[in-house]
TIVO-2410 file (N, C-alpha, C; in nm, 3 decimals):
# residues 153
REC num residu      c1      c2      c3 atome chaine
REC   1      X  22.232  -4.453  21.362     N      A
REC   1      X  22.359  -4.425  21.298    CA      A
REC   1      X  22.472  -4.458  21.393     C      A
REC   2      X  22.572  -4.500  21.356     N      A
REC   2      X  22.715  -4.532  21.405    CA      A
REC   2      X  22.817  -4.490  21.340     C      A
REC   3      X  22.877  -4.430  21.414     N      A
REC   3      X  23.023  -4.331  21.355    CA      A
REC   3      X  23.136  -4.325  21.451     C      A
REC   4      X  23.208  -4.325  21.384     N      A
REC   4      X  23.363  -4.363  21.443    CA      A
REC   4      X  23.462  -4.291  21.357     C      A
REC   5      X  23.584  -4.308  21.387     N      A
REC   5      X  23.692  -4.254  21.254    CA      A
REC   5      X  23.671  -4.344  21.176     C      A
REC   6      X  23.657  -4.456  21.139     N      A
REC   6      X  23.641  -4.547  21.038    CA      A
REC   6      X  23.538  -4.605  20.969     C      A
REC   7      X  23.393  -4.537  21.037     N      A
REC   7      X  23.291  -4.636  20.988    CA      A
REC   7      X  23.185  -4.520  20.988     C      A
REC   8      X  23.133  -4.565  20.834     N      A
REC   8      X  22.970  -4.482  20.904    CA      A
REC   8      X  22.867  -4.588  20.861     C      A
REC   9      X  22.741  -4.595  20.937     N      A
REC   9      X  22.702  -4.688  20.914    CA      A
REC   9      X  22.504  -4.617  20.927     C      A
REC  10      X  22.413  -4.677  20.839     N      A
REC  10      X  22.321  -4.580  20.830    CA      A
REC  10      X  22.264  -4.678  20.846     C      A
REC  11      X  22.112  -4.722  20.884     N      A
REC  11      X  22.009  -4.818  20.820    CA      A
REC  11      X  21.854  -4.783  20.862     C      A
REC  12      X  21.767  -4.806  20.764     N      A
REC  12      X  21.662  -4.763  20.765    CA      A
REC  12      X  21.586  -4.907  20.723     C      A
REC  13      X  21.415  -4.895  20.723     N      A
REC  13      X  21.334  -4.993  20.694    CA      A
REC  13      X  21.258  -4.914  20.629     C      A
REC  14      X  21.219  -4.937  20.493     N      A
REC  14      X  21.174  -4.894  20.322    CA      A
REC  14      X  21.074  -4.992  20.337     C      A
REC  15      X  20.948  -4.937  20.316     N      A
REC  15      X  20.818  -4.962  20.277    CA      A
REC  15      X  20.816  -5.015  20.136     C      A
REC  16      X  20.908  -5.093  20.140     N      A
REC  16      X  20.908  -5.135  19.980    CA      A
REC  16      X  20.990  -5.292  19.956     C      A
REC  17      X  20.917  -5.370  19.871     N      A
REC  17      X  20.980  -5.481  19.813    CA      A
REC  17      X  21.123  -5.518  19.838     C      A
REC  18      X  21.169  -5.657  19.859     N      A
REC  18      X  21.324  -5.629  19.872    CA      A
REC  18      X  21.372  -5.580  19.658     C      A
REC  19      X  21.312  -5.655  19.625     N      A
REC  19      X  21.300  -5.660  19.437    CA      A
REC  19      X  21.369  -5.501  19.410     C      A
REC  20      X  21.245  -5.415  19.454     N      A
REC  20      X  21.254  -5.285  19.445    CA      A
REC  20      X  21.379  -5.193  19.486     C      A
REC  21      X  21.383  -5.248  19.619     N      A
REC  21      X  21.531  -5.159  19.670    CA      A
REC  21      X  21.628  -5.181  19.543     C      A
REC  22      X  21.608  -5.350  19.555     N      A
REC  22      X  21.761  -5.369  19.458    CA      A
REC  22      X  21.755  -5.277  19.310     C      A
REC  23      X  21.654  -5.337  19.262     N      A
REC  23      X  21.665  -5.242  19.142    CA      A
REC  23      X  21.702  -5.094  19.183     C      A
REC  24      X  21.652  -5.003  19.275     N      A
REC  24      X  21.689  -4.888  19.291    CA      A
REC  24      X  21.873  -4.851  19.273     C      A
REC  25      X  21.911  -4.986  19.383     N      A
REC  25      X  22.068  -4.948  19.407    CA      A
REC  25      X  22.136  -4.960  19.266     C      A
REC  26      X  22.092  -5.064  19.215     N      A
REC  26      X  22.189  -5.142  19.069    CA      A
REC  26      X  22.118  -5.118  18.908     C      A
REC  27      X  22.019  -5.060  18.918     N      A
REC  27      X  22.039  -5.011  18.782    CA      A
REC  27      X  22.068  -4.886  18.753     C      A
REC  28      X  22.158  -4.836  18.708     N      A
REC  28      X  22.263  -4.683  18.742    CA      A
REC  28      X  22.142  -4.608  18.718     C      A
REC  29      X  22.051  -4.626  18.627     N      A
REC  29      X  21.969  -4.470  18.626    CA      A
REC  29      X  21.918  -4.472  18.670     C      A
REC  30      X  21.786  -4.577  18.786     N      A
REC  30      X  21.753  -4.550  18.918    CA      A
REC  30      X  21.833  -4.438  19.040     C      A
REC  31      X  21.942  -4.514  19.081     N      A
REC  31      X  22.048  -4.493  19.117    CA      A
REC  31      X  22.103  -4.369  19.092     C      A
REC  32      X  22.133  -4.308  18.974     N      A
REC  32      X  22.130  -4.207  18.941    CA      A
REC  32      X  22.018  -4.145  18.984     C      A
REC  33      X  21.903  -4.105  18.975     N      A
REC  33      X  21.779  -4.080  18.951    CA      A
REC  33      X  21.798  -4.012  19.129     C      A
REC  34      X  21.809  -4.107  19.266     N      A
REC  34      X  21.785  -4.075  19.370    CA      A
REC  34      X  21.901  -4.007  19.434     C      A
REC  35      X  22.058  -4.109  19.370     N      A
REC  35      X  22.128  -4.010  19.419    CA      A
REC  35      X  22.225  -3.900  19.327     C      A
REC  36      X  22.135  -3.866  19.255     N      A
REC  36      X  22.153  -3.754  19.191    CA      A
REC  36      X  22.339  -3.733  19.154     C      A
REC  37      X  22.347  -3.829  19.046     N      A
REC  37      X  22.431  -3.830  18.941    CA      A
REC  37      X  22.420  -3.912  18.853     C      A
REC  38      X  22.464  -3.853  18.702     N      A
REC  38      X  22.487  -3.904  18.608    CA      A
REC  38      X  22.569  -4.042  18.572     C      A
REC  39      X  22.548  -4.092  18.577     N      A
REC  39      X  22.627  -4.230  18.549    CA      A
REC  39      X  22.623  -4.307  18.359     C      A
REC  40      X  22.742  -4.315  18.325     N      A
REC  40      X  22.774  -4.331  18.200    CA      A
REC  40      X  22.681  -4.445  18.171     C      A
REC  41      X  22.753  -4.604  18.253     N      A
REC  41      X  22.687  -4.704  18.171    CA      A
REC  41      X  22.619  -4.749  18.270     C      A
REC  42      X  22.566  -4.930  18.274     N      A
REC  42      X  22.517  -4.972  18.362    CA      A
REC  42      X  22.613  -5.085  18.452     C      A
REC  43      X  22.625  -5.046  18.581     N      A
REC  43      X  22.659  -5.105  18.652    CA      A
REC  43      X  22.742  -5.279  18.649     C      A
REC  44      X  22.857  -5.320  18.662     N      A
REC  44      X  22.951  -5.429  18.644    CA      A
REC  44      X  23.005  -5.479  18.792     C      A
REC  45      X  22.984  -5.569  18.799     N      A
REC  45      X  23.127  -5.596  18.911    CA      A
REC  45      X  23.253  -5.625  18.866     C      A
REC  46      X  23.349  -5.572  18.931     N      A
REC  46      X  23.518  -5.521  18.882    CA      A
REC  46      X  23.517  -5.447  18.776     C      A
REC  47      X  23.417  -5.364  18.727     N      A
REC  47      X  23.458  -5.230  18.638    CA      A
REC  47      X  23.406  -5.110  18.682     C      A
REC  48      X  23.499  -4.987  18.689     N      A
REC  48      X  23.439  -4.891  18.712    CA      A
REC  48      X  23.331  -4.823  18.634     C      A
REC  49      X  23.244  -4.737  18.732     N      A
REC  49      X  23.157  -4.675  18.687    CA      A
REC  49      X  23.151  -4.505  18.698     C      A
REC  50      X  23.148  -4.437  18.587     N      A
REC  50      X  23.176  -4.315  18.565    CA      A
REC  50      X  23.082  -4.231  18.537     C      A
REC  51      X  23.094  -4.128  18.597     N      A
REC  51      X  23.005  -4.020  18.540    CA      A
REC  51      X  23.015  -3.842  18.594     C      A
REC  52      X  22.905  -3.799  18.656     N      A
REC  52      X  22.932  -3.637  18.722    CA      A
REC  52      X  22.802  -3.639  18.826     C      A
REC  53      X  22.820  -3.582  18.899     N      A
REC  53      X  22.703  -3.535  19.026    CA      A
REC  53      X  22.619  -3.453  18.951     C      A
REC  54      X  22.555  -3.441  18.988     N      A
REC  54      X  22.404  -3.360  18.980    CA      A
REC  54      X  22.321  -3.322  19.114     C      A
REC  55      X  22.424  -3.271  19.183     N      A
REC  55      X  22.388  -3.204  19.341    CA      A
REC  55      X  22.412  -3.066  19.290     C      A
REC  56      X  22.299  -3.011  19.325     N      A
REC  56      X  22.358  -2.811  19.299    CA      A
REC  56      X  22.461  -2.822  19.399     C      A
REC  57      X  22.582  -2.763  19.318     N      A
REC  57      X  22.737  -2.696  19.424    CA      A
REC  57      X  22.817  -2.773  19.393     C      A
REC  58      X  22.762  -2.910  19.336     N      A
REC  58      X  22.909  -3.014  19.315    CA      A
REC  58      X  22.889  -3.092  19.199     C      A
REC  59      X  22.824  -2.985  19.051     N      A
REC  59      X  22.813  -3.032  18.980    CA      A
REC  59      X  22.947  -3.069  18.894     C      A
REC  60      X  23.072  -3.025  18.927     N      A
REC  60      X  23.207  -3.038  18.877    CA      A
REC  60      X  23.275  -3.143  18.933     C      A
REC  61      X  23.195  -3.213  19.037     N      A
REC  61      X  23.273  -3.367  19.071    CA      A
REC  61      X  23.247  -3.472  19.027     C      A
REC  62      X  23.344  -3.557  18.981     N      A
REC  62      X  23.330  -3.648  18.865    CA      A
REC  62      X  23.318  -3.789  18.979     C      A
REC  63      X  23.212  -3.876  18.928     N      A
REC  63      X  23.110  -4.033  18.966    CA      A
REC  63      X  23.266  -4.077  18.944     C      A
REC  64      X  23.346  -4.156  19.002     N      A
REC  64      X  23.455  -4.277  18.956    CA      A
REC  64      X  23.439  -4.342  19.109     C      A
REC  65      X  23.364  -4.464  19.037     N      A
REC  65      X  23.363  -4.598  19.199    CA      A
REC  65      X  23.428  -4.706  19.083     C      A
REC  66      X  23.460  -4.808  19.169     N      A
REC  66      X  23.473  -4.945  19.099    CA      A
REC  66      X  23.379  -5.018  19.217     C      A
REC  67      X  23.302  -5.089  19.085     N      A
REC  67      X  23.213  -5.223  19.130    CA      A
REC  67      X  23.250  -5.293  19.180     C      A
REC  68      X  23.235  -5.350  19.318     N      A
REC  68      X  23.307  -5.489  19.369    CA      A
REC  68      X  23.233  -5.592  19.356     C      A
REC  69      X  23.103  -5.589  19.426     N      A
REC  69      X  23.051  -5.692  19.419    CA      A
REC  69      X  22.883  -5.678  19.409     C      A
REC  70      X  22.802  -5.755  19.321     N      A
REC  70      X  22.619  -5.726  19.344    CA      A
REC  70      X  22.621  -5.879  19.332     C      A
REC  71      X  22.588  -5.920  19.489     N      A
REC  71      X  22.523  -6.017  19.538    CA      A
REC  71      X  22.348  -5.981  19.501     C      A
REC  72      X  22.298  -6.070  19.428     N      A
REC  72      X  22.131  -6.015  19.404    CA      A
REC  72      X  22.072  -6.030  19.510     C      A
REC  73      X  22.016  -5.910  19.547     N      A
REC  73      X  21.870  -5.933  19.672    CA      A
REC  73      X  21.947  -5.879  19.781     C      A
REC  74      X  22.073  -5.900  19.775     N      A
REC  74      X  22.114  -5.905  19.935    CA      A
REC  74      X  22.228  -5.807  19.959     C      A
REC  75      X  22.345  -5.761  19.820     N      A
REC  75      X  22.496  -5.715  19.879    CA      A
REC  75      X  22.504  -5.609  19.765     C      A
REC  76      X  22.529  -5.460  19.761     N      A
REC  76      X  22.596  -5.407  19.645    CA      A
REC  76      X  22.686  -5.303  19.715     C      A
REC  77      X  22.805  -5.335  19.616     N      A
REC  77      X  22.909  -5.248  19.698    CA      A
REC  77      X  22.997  -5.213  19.611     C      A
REC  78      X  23.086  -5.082  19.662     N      A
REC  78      X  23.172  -5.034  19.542    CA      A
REC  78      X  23.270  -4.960  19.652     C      A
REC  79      X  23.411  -4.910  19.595     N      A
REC  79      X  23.502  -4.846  19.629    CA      A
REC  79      X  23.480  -4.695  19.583     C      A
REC  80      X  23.560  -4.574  19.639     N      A
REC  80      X  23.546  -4.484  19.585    CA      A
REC  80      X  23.643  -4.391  19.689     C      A
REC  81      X  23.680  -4.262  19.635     N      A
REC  81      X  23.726  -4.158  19.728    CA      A
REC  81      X  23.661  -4.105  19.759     C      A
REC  82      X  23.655  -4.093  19.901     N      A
REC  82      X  23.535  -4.017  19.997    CA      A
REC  82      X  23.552  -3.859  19.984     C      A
REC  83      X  23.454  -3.819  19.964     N      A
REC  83      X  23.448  -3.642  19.988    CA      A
REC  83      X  23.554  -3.588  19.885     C      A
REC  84      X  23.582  -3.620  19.769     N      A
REC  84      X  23.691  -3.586  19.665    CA      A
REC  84      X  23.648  -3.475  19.544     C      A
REC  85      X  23.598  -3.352  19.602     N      A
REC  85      X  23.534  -3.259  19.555    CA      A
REC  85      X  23.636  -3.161  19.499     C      A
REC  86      X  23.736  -3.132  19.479     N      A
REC  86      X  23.840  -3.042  19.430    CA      A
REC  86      X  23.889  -3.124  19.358     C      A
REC  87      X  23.864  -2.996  19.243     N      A
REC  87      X  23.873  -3.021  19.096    CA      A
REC  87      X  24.031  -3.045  19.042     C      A
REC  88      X  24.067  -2.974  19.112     N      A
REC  88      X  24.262  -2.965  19.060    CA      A
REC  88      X  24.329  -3.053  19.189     C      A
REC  89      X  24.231  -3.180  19.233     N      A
REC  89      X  24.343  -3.219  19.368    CA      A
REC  89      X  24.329  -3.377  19.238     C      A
REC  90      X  24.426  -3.479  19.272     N      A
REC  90      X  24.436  -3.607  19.175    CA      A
REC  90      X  24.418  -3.689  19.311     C      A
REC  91      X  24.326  -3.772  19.369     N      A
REC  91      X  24.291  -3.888  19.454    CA      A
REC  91      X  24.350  -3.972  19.424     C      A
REC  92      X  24.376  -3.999  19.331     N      A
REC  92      X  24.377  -4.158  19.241    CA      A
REC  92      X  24.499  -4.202  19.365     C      A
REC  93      X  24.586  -4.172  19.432     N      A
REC  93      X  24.698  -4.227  19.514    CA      A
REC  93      X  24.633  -4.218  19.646     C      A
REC  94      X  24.527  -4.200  19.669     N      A
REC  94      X  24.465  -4.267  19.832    CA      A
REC  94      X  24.428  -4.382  19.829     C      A
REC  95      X  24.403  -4.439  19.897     N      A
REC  95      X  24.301  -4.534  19.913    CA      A
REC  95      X  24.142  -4.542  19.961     C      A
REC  96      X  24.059  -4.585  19.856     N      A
REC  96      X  23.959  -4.599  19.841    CA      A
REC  96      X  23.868  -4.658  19.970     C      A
REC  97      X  23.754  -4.612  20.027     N      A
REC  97      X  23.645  -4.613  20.150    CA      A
REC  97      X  23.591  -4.761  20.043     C      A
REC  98      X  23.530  -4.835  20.135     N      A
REC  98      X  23.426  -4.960  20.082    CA      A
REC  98      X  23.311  -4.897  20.115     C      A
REC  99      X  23.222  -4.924  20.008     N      A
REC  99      X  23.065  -4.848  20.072    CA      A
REC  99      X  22.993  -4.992  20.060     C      A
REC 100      X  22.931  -5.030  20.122     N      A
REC 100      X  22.825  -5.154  20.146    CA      A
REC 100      X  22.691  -5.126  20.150     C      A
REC 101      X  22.592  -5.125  20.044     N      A
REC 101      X  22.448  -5.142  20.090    CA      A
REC 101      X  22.397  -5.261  20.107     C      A
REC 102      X  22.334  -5.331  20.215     N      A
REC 102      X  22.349  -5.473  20.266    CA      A
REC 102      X  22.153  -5.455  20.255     C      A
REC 103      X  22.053  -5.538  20.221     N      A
REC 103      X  21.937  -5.548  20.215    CA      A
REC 103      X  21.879  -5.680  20.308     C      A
REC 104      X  21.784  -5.672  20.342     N      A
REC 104      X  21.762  -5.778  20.414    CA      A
REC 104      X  21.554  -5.804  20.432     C      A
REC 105      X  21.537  -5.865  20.405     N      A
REC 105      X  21.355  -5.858  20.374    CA      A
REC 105      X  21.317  -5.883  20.553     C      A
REC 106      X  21.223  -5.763  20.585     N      A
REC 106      X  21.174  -5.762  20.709    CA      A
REC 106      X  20.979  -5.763  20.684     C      A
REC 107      X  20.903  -5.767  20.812     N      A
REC 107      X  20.781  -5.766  20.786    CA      A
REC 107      X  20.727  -5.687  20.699     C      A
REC 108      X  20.769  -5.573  20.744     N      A
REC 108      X  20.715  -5.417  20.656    CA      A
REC 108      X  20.736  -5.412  20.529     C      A
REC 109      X  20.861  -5.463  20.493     N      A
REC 109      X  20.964  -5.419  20.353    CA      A
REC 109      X  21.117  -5.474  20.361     C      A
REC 110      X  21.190  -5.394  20.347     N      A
REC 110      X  21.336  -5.376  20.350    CA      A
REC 110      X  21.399  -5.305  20.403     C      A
REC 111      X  21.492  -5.407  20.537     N      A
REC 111      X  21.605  -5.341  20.615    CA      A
REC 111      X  21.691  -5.324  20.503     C      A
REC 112      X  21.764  -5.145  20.475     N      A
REC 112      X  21.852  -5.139  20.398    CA      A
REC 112      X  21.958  -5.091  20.521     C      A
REC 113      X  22.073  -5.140  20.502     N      A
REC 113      X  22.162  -5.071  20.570    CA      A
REC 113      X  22.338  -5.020  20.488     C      A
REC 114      X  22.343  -4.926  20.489     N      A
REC 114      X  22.468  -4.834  20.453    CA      A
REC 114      X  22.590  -4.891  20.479     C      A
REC 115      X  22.665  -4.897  20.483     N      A
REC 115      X  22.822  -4.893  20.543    CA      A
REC 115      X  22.947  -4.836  20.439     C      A
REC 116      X  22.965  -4.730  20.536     N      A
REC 116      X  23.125  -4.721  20.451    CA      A
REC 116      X  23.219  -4.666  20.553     C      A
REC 117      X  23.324  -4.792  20.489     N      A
REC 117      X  23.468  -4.829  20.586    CA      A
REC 117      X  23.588  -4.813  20.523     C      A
REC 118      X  23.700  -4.743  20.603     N      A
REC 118      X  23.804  -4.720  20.529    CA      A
REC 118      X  23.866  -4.566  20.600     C      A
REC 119      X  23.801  -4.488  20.641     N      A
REC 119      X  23.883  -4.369  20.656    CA      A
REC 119      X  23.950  -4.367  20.755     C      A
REC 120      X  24.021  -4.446  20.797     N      A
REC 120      X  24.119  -4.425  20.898    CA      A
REC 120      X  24.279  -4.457  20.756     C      A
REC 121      X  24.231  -4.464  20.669     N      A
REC 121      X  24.306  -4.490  20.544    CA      A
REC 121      X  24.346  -4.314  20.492     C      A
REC 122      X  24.232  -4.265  20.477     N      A
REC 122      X  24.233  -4.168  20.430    CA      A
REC 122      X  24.317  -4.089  20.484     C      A
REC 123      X  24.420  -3.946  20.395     N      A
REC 123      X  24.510  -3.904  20.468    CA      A
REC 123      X  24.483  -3.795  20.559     C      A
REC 124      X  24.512  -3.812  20.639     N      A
REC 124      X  24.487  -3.692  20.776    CA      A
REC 124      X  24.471  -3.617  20.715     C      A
REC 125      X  24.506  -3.488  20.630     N      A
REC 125      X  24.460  -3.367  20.646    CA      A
REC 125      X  24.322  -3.329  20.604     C      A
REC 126      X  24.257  -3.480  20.531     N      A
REC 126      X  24.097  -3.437  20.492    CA      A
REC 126      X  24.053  -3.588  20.549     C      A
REC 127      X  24.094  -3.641  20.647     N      A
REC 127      X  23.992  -3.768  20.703    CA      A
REC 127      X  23.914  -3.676  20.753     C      A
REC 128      X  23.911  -3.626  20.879     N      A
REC 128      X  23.772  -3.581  20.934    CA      A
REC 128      X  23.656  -3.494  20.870     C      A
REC 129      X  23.688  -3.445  20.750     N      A
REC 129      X  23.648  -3.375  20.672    CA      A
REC 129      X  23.558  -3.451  20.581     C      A
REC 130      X  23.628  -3.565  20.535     N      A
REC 130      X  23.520  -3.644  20.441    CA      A
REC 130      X  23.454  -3.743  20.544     C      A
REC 131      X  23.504  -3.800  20.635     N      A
REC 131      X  23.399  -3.887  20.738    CA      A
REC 131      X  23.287  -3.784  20.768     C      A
REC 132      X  23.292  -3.641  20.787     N      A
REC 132      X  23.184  -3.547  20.845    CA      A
REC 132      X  23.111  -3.538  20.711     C      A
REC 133      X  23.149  -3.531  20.603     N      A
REC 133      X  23.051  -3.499  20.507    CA      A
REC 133      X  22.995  -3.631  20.415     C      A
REC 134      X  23.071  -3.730  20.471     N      A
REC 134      X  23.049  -3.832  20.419    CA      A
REC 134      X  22.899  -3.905  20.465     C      A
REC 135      X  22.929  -3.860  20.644     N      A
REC 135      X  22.789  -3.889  20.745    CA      A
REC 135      X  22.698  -3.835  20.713     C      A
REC 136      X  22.714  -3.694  20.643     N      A
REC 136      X  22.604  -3.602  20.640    CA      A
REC 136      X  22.527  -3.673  20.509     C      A
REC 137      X  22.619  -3.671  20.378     N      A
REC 137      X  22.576  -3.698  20.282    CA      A
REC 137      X  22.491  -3.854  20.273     C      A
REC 138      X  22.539  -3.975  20.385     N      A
REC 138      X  22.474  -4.064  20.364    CA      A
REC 138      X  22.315  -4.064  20.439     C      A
REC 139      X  22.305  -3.936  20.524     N      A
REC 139      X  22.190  -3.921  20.613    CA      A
REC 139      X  22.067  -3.855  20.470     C      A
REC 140      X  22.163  -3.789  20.414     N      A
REC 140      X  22.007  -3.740  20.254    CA      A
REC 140      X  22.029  -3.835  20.188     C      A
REC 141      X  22.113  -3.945  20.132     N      A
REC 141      X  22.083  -4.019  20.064    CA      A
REC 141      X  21.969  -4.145  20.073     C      A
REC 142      X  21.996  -4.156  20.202     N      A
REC 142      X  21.929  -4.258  20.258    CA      A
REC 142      X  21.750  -4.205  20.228     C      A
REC 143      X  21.750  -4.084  20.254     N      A
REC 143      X  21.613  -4.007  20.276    CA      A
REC 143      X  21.556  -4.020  20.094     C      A
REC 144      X  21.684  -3.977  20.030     N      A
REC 144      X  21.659  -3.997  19.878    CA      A
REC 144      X  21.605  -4.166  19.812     C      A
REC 145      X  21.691  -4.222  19.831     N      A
REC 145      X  21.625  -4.369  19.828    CA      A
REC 145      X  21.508  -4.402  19.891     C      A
REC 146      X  21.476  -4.357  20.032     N      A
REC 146      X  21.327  -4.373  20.090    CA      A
REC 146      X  21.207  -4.298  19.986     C      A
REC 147      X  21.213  -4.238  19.956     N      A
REC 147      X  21.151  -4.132  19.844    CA      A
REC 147      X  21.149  -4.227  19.722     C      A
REC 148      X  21.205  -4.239  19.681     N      A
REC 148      X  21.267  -4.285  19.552    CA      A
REC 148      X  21.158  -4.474  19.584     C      A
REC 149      X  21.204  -4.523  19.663     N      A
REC 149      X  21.154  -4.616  19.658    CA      A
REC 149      X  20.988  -4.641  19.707     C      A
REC 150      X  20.960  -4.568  19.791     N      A
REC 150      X  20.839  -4.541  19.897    CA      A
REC 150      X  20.733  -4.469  19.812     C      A
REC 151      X  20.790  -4.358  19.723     N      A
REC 151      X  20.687  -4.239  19.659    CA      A
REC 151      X  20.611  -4.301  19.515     C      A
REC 152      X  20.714  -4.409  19.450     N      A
REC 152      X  20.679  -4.467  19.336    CA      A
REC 152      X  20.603  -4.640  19.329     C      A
REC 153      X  20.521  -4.628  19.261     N      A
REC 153      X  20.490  -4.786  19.236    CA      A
REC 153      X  20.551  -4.854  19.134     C      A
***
């Protein structure tokens, strides 16, 4: 892991197909499925994607990323407000973290690696707050996708 004020960056090697990862990241109810939220439709680049968490404690925070880009096999990435868990606060006037899952086919399986960049954007009084929970949260997700991809055929 690598962390900074601006970057967190995760990567692991998945006992699994590069095929597989991808499907995991990009078809929302996979995706949904590991990281545990609801997601309306299926996945677009340049349209957002909506829905609600399904984490016990933060079942009242609402899914809003916009799709940037799904390079197949290799790039999926989306924008979003980091750590935007209060219900009566309006984000929509920050600026949005880039999250990058970057894939890459190694002997074993698939180097997946994480990235999300941007919080030196975010406004001081909750940057360190969502970079800390942002790190935390990408350290179980990552574990969720290993599961998710590793446990199933």
């Amino acid at each position: 892991m690598t962390a900074d004020t601006n970057t967190i960056r995760k990567t692991l090697i998945l006992k699994a197909p590069q095929q597989k990862v991808w499907a995991a990241l990009t078809d929302h109810v996979a995706f949904g499925a590991w990281f545990r939220v609801a997601i309306d439709r299926p996945f677009t680049a340049g349209e957002r994607s909506t829905g609600r968490l399904r984490v016990p404690g933060y079942e009242h925070v609402k899914w809003d990323v916009t799709v940037r880009d799904m390079r197949p096999m290799t790039l999926f990435s989306y924008t979003w407000h980091p750590f935007a868990v209060e219900p009566e606060v309006d984000y929509s006037a920050e600026e949005p973290t880039l999250v990058e899952f970057h894939l890459e086919p190694v002997e074993d399986g698939t180097r997946l690696t994480v990235t999300e960049t941007g919080f030196d954007l975010v406004p001081a009084h909750r940057r360190m707050e969502a970079l800390r929970m942002n790190s935390l949260g990408w350290g179980a997700q990552m574990e969720n996708v290993r599961v998710h991809v590793e446990g199933t055929d």
